[in-house]
Each structure stands twice: as C-alpha cells, then as structure tokens.
NUNUVEX-35792 format. One record per residue: residue in three letters; x, y, z of N, C-alpha, C in turn. Coordinates in steps of 0.001 Angstrom, whole numbers, padded with zeros to 6 digits, always signed. Each point is the difference from the previous one (the first is absolute). Layout:
<zabas>
alaXYZXYZXYZ;...
</zabas>
This chain:
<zabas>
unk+000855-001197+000000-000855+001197+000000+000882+001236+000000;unk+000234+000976-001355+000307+001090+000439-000366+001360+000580;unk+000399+000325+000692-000158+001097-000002+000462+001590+000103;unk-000987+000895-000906+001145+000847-000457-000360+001347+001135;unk+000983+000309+000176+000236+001256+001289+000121+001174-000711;unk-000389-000140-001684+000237+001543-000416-001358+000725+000372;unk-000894-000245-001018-001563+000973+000378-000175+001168+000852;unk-000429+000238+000855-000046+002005+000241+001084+000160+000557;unk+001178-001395+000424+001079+001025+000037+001039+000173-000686;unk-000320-000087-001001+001128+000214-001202-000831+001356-000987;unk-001022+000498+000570-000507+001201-000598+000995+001354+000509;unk+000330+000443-001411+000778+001393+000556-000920+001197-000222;unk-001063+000083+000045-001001+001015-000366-000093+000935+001044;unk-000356+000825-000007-000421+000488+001751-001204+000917-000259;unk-001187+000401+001194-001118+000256-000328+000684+001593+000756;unk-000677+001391-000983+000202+000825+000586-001364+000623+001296;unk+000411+000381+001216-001071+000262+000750-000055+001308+000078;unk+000956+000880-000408-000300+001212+000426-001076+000779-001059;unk-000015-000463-001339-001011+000405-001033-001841-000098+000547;unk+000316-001323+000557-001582-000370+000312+000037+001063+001461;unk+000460+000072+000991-000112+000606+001055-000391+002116-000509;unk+000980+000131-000818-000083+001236-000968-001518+000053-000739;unk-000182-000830-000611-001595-000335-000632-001233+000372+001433;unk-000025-000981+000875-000941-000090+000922+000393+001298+001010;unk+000685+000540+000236+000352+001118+000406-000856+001599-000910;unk+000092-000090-001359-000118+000496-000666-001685+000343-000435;unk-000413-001098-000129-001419-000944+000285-000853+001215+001393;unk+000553-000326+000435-000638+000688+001543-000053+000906+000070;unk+001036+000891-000654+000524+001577+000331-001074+000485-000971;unk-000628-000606-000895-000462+000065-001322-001793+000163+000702;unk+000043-000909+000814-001597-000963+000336-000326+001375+001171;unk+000983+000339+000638-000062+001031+001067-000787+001127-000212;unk+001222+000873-001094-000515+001014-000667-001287+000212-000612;unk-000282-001534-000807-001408+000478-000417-001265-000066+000705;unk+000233-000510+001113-000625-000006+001367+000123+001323+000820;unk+000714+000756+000259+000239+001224+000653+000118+001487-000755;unk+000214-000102-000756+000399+001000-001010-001517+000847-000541;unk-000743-001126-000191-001591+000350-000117-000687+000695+000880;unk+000016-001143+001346-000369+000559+001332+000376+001497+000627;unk+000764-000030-000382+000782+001640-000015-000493+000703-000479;unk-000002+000201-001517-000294+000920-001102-002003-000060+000242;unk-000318-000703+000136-001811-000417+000382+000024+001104+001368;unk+000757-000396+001227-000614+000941+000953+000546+001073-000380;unk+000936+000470+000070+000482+001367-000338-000913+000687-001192;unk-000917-000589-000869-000809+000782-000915-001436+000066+000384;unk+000291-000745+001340-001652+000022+000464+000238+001461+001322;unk+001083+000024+000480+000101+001035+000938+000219+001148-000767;unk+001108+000026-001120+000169+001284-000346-001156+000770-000867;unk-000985-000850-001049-001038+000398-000391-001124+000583+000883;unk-000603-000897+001307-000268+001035+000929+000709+001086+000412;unk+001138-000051+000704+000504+000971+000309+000004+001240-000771;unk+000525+000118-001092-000069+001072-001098-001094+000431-000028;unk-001318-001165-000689-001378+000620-000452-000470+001325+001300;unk-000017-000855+001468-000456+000992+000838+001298+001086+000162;unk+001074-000114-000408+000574+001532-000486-000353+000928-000648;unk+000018-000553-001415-001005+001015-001283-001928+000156+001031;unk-000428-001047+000424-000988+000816+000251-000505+001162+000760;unk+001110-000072+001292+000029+001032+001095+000727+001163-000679;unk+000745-000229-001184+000332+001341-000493-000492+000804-000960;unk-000997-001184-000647-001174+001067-001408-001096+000106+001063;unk-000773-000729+000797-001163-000061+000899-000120+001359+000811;unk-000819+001340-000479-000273+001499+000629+001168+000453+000461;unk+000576+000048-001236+001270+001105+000505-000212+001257-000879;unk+000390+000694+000625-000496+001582-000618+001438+000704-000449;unk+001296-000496+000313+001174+000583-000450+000612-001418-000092;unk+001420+000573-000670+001412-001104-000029+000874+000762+000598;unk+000978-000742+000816+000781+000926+000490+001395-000663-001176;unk+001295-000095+000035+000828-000502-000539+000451-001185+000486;unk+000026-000230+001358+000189-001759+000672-001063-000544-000646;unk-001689+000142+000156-001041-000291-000246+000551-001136-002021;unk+000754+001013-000462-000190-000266-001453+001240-000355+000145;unk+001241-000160+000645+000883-000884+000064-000555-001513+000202;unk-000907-000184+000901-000100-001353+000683-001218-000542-001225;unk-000373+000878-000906-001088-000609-001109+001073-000603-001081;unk+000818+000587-000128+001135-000645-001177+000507-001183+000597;unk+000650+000052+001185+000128-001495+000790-000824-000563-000068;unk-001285+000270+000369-001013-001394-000134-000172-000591-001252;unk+000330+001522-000581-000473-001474-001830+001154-000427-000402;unk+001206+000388+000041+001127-000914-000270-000035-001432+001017;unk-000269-000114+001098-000626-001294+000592-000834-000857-000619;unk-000877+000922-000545-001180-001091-000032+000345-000496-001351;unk+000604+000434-000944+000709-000059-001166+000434-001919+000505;unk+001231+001105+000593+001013-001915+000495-000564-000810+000513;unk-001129+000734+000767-000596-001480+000571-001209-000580-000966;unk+000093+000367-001022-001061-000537-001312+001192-000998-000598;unk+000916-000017+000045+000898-001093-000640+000269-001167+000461;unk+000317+000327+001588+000136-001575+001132-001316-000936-000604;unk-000664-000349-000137-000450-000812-000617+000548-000823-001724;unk+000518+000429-000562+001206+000078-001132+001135-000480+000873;unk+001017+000459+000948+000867-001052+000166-000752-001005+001067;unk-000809-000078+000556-000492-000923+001227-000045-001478-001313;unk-000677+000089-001239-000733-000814-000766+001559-000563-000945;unk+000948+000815+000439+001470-000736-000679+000894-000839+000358;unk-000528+000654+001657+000788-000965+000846-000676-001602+000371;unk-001716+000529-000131-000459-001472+000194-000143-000878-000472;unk-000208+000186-001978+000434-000575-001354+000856-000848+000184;unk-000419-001568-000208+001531-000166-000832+000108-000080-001424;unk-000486+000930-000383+000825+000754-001692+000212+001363+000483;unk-000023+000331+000743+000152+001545+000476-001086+001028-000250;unk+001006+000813-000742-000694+001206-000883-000647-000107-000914;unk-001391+000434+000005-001272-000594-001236-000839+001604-000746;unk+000558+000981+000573-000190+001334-000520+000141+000386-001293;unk+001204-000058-000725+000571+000033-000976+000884+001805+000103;unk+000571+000359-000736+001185+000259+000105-000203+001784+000691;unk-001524+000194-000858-000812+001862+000335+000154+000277+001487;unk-000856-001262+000693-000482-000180+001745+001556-000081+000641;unk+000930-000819-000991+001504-000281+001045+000996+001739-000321;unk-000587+000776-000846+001211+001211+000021-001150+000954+000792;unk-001184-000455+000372-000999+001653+000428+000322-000965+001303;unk+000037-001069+001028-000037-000048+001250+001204+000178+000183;unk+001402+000167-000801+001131+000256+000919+000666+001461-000418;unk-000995+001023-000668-000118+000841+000180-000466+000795+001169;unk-001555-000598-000217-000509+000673+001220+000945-000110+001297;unk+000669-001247+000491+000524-000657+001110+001111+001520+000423;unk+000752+000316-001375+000822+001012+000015-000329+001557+000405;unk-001135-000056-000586-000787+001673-000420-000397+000173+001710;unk-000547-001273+000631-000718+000530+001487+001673+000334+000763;unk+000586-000749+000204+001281+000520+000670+000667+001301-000354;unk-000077+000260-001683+000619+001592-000041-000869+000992+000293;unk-000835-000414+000007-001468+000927+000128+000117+000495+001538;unk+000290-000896+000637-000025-000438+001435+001191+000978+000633;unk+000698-000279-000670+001783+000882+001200-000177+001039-000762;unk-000632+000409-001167-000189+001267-000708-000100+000936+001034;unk-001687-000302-000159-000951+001107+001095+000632-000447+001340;unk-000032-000822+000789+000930+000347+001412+000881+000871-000206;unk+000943-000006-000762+001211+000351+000405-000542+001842-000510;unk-001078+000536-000696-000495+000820-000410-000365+000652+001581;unk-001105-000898+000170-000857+000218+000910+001355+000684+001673;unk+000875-000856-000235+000768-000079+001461+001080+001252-000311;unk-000024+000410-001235+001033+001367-000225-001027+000988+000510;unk-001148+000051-000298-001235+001268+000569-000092-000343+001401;unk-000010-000780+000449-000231-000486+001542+001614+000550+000513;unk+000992-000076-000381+001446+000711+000396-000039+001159-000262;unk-000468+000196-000840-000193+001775-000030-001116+000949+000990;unk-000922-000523+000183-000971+000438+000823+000361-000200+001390;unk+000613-001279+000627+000530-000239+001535+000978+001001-000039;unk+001029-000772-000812+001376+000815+000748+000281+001373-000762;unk-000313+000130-001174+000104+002023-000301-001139+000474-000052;unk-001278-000263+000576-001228+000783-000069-000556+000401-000748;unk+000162-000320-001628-000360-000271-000986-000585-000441-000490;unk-000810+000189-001523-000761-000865-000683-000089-000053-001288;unk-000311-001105-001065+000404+000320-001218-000856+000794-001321;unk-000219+000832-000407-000820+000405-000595-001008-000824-000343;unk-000075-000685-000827-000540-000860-000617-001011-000674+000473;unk+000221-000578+001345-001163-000813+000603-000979+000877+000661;unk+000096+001283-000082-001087+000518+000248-001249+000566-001341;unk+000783-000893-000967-001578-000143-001093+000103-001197-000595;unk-001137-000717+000342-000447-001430-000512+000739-000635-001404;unk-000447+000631-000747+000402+000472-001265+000961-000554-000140;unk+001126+000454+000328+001087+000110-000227+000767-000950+000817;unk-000177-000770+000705+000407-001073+000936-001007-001155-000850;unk-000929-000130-000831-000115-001138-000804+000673-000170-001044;unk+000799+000982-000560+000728+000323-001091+001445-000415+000574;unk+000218+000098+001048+000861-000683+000487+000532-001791+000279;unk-001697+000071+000954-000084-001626-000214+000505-000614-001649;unk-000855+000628-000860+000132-000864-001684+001131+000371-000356;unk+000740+000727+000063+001204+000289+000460+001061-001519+000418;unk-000558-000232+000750+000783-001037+000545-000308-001770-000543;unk-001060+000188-000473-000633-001074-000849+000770-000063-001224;unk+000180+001342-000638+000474+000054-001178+001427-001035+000461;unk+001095+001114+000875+001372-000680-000160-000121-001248+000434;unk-001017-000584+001084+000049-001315-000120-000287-001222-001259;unk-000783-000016-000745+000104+000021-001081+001063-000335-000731;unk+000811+001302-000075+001335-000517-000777+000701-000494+000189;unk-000143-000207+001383+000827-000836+000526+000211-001763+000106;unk-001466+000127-000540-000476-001272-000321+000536-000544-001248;unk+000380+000483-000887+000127-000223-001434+001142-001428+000373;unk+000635-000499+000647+000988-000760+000357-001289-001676-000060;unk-001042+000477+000420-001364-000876+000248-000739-000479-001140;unk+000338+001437-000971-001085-000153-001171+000710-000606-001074;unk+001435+000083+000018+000689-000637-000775+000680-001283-000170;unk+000307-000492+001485+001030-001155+000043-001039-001010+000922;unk-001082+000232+000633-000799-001199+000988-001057-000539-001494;unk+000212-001530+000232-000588-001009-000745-000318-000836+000684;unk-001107-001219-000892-000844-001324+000687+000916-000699-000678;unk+001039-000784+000345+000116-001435-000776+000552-000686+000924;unk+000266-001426-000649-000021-001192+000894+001846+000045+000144;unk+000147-000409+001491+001489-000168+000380+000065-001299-000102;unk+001091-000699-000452+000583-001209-000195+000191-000683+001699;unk+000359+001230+000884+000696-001450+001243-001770+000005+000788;unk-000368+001029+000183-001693-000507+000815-001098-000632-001243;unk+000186+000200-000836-001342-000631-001123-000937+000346+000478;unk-000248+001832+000069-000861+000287-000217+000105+001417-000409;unk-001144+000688-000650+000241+001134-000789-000107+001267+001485;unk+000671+000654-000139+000040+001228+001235+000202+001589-000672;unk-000414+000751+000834+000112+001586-000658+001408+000533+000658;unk+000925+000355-000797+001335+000377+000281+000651+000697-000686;unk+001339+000858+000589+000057+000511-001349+001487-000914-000968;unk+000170+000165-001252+000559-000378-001304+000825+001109-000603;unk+001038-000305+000476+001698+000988-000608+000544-000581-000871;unk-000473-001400-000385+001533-000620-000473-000095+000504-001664;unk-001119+000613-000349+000487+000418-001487+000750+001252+000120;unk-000152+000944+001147+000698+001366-000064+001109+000059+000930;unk+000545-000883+000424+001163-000253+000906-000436+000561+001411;unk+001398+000274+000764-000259-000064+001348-000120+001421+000134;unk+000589+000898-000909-000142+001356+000465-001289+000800+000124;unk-001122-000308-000580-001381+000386+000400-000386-000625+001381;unk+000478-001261+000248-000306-000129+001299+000409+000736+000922;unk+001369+000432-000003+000581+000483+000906-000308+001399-000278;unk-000493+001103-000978-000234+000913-000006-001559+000576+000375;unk-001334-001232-000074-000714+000025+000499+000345-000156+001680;unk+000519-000525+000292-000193-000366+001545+001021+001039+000591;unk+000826+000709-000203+001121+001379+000084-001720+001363+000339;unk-000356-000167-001334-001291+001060+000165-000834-000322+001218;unk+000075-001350-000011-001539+000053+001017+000842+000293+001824;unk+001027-000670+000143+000656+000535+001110+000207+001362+000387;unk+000854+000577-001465+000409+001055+000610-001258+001256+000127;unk-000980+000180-001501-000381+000898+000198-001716-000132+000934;unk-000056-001501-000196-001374-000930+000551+000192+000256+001511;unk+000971-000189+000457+000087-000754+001219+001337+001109+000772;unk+001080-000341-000290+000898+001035+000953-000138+001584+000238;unk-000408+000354-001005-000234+001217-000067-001348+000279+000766;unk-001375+000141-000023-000992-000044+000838-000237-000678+001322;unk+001217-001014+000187-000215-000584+001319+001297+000805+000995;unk+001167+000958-000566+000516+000460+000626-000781+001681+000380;unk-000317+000112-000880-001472+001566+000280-000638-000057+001161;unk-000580-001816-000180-001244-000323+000657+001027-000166+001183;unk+000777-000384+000583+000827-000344+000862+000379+001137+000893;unk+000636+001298-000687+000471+001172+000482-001154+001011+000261;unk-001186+000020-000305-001124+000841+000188-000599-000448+000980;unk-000158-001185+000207-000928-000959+001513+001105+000048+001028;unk+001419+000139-000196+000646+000291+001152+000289+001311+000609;unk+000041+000884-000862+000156+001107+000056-001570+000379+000783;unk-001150-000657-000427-001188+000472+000768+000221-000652+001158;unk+000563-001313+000328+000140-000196+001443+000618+000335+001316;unk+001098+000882-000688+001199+000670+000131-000683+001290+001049;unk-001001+001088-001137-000455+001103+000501-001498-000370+000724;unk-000166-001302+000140-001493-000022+001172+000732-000436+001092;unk+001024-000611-000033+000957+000186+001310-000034+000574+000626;unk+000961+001146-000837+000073+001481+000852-001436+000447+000201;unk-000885+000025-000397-000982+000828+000345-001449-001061+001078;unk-000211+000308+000846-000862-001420+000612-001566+000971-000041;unk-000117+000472-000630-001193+000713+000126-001469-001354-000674;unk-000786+000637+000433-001143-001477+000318-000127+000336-001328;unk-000654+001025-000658-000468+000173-001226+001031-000119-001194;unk+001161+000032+000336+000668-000094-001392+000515-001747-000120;unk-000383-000504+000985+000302-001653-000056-001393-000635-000287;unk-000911+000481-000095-001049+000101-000367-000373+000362-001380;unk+000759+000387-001079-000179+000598-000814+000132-001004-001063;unk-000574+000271-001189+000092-001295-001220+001073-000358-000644;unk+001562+001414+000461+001025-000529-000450+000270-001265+000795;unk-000154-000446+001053+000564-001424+000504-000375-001150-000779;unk-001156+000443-000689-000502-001751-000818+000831+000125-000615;unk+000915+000331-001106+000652-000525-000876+000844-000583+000477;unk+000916+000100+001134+000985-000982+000943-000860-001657-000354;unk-000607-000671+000512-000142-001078+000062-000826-000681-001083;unk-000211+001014-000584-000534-000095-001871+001600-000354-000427;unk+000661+000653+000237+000869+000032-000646+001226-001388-000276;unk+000087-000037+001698+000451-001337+000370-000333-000992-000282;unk-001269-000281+000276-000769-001374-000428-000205-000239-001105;unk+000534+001079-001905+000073+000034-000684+001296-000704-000634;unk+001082+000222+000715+001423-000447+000168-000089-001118-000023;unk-000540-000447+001504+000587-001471+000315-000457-000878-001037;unk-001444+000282-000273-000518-000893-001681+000536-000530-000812;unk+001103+001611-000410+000073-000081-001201+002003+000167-000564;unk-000197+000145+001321+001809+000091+000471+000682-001384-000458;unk-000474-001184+000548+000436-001336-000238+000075-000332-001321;unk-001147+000001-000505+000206+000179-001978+000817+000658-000494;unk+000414+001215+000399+000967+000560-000686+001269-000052+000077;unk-000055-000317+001219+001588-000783+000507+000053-001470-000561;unk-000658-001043-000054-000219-000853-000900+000593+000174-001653;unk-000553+001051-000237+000020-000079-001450+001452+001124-000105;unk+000594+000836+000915+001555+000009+000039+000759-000792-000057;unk+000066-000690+000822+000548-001369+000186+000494-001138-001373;unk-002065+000105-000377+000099-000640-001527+000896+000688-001006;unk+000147+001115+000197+000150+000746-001176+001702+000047-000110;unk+000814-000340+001214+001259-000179+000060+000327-001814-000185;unk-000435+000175-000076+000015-001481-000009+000351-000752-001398;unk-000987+000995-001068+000655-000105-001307+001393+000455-000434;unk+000590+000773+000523+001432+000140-000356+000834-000385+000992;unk-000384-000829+001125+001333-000913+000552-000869-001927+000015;unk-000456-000084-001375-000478-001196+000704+001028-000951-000847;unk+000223-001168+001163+000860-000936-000805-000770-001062-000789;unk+000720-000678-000893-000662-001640-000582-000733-001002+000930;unk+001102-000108+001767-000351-001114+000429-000855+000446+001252;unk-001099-000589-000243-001089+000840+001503-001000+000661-000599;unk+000496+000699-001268-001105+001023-000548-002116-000609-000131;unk+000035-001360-000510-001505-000315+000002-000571+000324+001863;unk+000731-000500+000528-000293-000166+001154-000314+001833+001161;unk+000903+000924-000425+000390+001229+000294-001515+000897-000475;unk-000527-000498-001511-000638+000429-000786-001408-000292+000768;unk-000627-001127-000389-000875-000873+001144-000285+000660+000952;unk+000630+000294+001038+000116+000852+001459-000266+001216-000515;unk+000632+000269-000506-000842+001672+000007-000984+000194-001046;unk-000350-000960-000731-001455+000568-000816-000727-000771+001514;unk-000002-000888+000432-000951-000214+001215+000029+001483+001036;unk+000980+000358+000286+000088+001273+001058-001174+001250-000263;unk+000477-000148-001870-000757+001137-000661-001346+000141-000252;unk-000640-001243+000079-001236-000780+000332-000598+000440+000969;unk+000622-000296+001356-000303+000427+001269-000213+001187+000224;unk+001535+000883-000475-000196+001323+000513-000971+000835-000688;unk-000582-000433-001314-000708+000425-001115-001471-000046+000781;unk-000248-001345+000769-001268+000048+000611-000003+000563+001493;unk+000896+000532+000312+000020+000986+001580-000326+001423-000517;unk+000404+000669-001020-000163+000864-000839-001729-000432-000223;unk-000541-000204-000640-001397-000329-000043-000995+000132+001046;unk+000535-000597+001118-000411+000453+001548-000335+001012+000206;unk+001436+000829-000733-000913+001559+000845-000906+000916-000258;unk-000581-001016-001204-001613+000572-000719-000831-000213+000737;unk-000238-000907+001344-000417-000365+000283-000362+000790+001804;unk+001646+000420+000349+000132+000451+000794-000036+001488+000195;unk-000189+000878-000890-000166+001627+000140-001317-000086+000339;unk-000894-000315-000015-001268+000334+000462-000499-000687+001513;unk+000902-000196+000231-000401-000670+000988+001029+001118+001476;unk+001394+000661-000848+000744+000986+000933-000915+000829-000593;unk-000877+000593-000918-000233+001338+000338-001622+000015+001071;unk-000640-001685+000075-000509+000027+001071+000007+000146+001521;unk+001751-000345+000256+000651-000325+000889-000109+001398+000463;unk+001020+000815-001299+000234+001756+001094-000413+001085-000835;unk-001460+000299-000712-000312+000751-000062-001472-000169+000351;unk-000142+001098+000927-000903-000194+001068-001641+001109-000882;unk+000347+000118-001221-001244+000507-000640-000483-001229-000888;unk+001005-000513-000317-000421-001201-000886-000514-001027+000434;unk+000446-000624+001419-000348-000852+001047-001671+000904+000190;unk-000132+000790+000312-001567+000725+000594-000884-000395-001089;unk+000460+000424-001103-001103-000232-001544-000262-001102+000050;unk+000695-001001+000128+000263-001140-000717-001364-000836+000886;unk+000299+000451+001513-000902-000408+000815-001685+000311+000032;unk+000090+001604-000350-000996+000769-000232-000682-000845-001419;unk+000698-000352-001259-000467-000445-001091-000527-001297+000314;unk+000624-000811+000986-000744-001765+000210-000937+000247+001305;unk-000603+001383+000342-000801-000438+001130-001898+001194-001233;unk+000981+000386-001126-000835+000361-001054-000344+001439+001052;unk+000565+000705+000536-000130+001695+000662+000699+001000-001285;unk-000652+000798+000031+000374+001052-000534+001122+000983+000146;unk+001220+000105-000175+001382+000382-000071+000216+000782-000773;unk+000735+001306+000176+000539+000649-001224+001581+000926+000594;unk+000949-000079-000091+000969+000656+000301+000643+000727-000984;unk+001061+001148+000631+000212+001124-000916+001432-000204+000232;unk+000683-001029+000658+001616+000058+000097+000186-000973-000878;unk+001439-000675-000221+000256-001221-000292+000093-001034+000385;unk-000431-001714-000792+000301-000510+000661+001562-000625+000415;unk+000554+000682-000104+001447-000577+000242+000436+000921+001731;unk-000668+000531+000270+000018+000589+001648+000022-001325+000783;unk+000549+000802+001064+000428-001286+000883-001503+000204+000882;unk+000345+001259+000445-001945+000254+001152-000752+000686-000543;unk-001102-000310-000011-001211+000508-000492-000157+001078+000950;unk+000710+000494+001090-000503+000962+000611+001333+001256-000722;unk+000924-000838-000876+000373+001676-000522-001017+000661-001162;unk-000860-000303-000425-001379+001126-000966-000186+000573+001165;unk-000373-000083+001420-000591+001334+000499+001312+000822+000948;unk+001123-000474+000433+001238+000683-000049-000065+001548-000553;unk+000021-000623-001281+000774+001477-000675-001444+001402+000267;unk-000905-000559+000190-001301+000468-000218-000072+001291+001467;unk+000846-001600+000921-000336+000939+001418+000996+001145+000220;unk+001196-000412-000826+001170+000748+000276-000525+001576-000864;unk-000736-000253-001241-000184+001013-000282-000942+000927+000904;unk-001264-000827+000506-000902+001125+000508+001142+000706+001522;unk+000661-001170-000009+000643+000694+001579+000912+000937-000663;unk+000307+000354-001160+000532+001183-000335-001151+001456-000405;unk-000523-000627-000367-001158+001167-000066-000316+000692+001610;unk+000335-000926+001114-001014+000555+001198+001317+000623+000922;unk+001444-000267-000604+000854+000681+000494-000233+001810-000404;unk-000100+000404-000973+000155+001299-000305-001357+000540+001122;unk-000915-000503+000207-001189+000216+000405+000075+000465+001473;unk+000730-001272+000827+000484+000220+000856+000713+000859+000686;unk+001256+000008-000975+001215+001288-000011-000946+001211+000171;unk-001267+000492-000832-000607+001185+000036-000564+000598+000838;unk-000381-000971+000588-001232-000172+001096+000988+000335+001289;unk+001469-000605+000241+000328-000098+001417+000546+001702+000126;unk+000450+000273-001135+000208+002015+000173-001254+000658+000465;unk-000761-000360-000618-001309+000991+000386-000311-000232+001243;unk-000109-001151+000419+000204-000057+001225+000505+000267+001219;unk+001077+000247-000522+001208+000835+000787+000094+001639-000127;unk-000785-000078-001105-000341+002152-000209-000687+000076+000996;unk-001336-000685+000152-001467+000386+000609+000707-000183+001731;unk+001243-001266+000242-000108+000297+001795+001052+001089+000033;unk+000631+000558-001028+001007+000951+000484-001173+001829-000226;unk-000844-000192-000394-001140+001015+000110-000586-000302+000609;unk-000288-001052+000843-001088+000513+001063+001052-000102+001167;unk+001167-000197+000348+000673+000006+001067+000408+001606+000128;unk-000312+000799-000833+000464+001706+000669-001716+000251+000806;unk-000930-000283-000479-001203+000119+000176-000453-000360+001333;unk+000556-001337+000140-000546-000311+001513+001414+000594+000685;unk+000683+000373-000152+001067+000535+001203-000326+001434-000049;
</zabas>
C-alpha cells in the first residue's frame, strides 16, 4: 500500500488574507454610510426647513419696516433653505448602490449651491461684524444701512460674487461612475485640464472664500469683545452688536474643519508620493465628506441661535404659535425686547430735563422775592 505524503503539503500556493479582510472591511464602511449619512441629511432637513420657514414667517408676518439685520438674516435664510433643498440629492447617493441618479444639471446646481450658502454666509457676517465694529468701538455707522434699498443691493451684491465663485462647480463637478467603488458619484473631473485648475480653483476658494472674510470676521468680533470689556454698562452689552460674536463663531467651527480639510487636500497634491498615495487619497475624500456634512449643519443651526439670543424673535415666535397679535418696530436681531422702549424713555427723559432746568430758576426767583417781603 502506498502512500503518498505529497497532497496539501506539497502545495506552494498561499491564500492572501489581507485582500478579503480589506474587502469586508470596506463592505461595512460602505453598509455604514448608507445607513447614517441619510439619517443625517433626513433630520437635519426636517429641522432646518422648520427652522427657517418660521424665520421667513416671523419676518414677512406684520412688519411695517426692515431694518438692515432684519434683511441680512432674510438672505441667510434663503441661502439655507437653498442647501437644505439639496440634502436630499446627496442623502439618496449615499444610500444607492449605483449612487448618483440625477444626471449631470442636479450634480453641478447642488455643489454649487453647497458653495454659494458658505460664501454668501462669511460674506454678510463678516459685512455685518465690520458695522457692528464700527458702531461699538468708534461710534459709528455706515451710511448705507440706513436705507433698505441699498442694503438689498448689497445683499445681491454678494450673491452675485458668490456665484463666480462658483464657476469652479459649473465647470469641472460631474456624474460618472468610479472604477474602485462601482458606483456613479457627483465629483469633480480635472484630468482633461490638468492639475492646475484644481489647484487654482481651490487657491480662490481659500484665499479669497475663506481667509480673507474669516480674518475680518475674526478681527471685528474681537475687537467688539475687546471694547464691551472695557465698558460694563448694562445697555451696551445688551445691544445687537453682541449677536454677531456667537453668530459668528458657531459659523467657524462648521465650516472651519472643511476648509482645513480641503488645505490639507490641496497640499497634498504637490508633496504626494507613489507609495501610500490610494490610501492618503481615501482618507481625505472621507474627511471631506464629513466635514462637507458639519458645514450643512449649520443650516440647520442659525435659527435655532437666533432663537436662543434674540429676545424679539424668541417673543414673536411665541406670540405667532399661541396665534396673539404682535407687531414690533425694532429688529429682530436685538438681544432684549426691552431695548424698543429704551431709546424712547431716554428720549422723553430728555425732553423733561430742559423743563425741569426751567422750572427750578423760577423757583428760586419767586423765594428770593418773597424773602425781602416777609423780612
């Protein structure tokens, strides 16, 4: 009887495990996303669509003037409600498995818009927070916002340059299918115009998108924190220059991470090596993913701070869901509803000074004439 001792161990084959572990790894990260990514983009369009709508309504609903915050915070709301009309567009890409089913119109107008609400966004802040530095700390104000007019011409103004700024959106983001996920996604496509449009689009959106309005926005909110320091008076900490501070901030942290993200990315193309690069690449379109949907958030979240600290908007808002009749003549971007009658009292108490002053002489004529009289 022989027998032979070659059979599986005379096999020199070897099974690789790290591919399948890479696969089922991959699998998951895959199964995750389209599980969470939805859930996300679903609540965040169910909060920020309320949120907004009862914005626009407490601000067209019996108002008898605009002030210039008033029509600042109307351009914010519709650049919101804009972006948050798209989360449904990536929610439905991520949960696909073919992805993107839009076709190519829907994939360059949602990562436009995505762009237009953020420049739109550090625009007017950083607008808004130069008039708020001028009015705290030099007692100043800017022509302009004292006619309607001309502060909407401003807003479109800022629509416009956002806009062009977009052109990076309208030209190079496409639907087609990627070879390593097999499935079609909205992204953008350089490789017919080389790397230098990439890098000259993303140069623009940093420097003049992003560094430039976030160092404005940066030096005007400190500079206002700077001079309410020095000054502790109840009414000027009270005053509507403080909202832009934590408007301002909570605008940052959003949208700060994306852009540092996409620095990061953007160096990355001129020191990246051969070995590591799929892997390097991977990681940060996932980062950019992320930070892309924290950015989205804060469509969600301005209406909910200007419920937090402006104390006219909080009153309406209440006044409008108990269906009472409301009408105010300040803005809503005030922190207290008790500064409309402030200025009101300060004035009549100037009227009753001169009055006073008049009254206490005559008074003093009539006892210095009758004091020769009775002596």
């Amino acid at each position: 009887m022989d027998v032979e001792l070659g059979g599986f161990l005379s096999q020199n084959s070897t099974y690789d495990y790290d591919d399948d572990y890479e696969y089922k790894e991959e699998s998951e990260r895959r199964g995750s996303e389209a599980v969470l990514i939805p859930l996300l983009y679903s609540a965040g369009l169910i909060v920020g669509l309320l949120g907004n709508a009862l914005l626009l309504v407490v601000l067209t609903l019996k108002r008898r003037w605009w002030s210039a915050a008033d029509t600042v915070i109307l351009h914010l709301s519709v650049a919101d409600i804009l972006l948050l009309a798209t989360l449904p567009l990536w929610a439905t890409q991520a949960a696909r498995p073919d992805g993107w089913c839009f076709g190519n119109a829907l994939c360059k107008i949602s990562g436009a818009v995505f762009h237009m609400n953020f420049y739109c966004g550090i625009f007017l802040l950083a607008g808004v927070s130069v008039d708020r530095c001028l009015s705290v700390v030099h007692s100043t104000q800017l022509h302009l916002l004292n006619k309607p007019l001309l502060v909407h011409v401003s807003c479109v103004c800022v629509w416009c340059i956002s806009l062009l700024l977009t052109i990076p959106d309208w030209v190079f983001l496409i639907a087609e299918t990627v070879a390593s996920q097999e499935k079609t996604l909205c992204d953008y496509n350089y490789s017919g115009s080389g790397t230098n449009w990439q890098l000259l689009s993303r140069v623009c959106h940093l420097s003049l998108g992003f560094l430039l309005p976030a160092t404005a926005l940066a030096a005007c909110c400190s500079r206002i924190l700077l001079r309410l320091q020095q000054r502790s008076g109840r009414l000027l900490k009270q005053s509507a220059g403080v909202v832009i501070v934590p408007l301002a901030v909570v605008f940052l942290l959003c949208w700060m991470p994306y852009n540092i993200t996409l620095i990061v990315d953007t160096f990355s193309y001129t020191s990246k090596e051969p070995h590591g690069a799929k892997t390097e690449n991977s990681s940060l379109k996932r980062a950019l993913m992320v930070t892309s949907g924290l950015g989205c958030v804060h469509a969600c979240v301005r209406p909910l701070l200007y419920l937090g600290l402006c104390g006219n908007f909080r009153k309406q808002t209440l006044a409008l869901l108990r269906c009472a009749p409301v009408e105010f003549r300040g803005s809503l971007w005030d922190l207290s509803v008790a500064e409309e009658v402030q200025p009101e009292q300060s004035h009549e108490q100037e009227k009753l000074k001169p009055m006073r002053s008049v009254e206490c002489p005559l008074s003093a004529d009539e006892h210095t004439q009758k004091s020769p009289a009775e002596i």
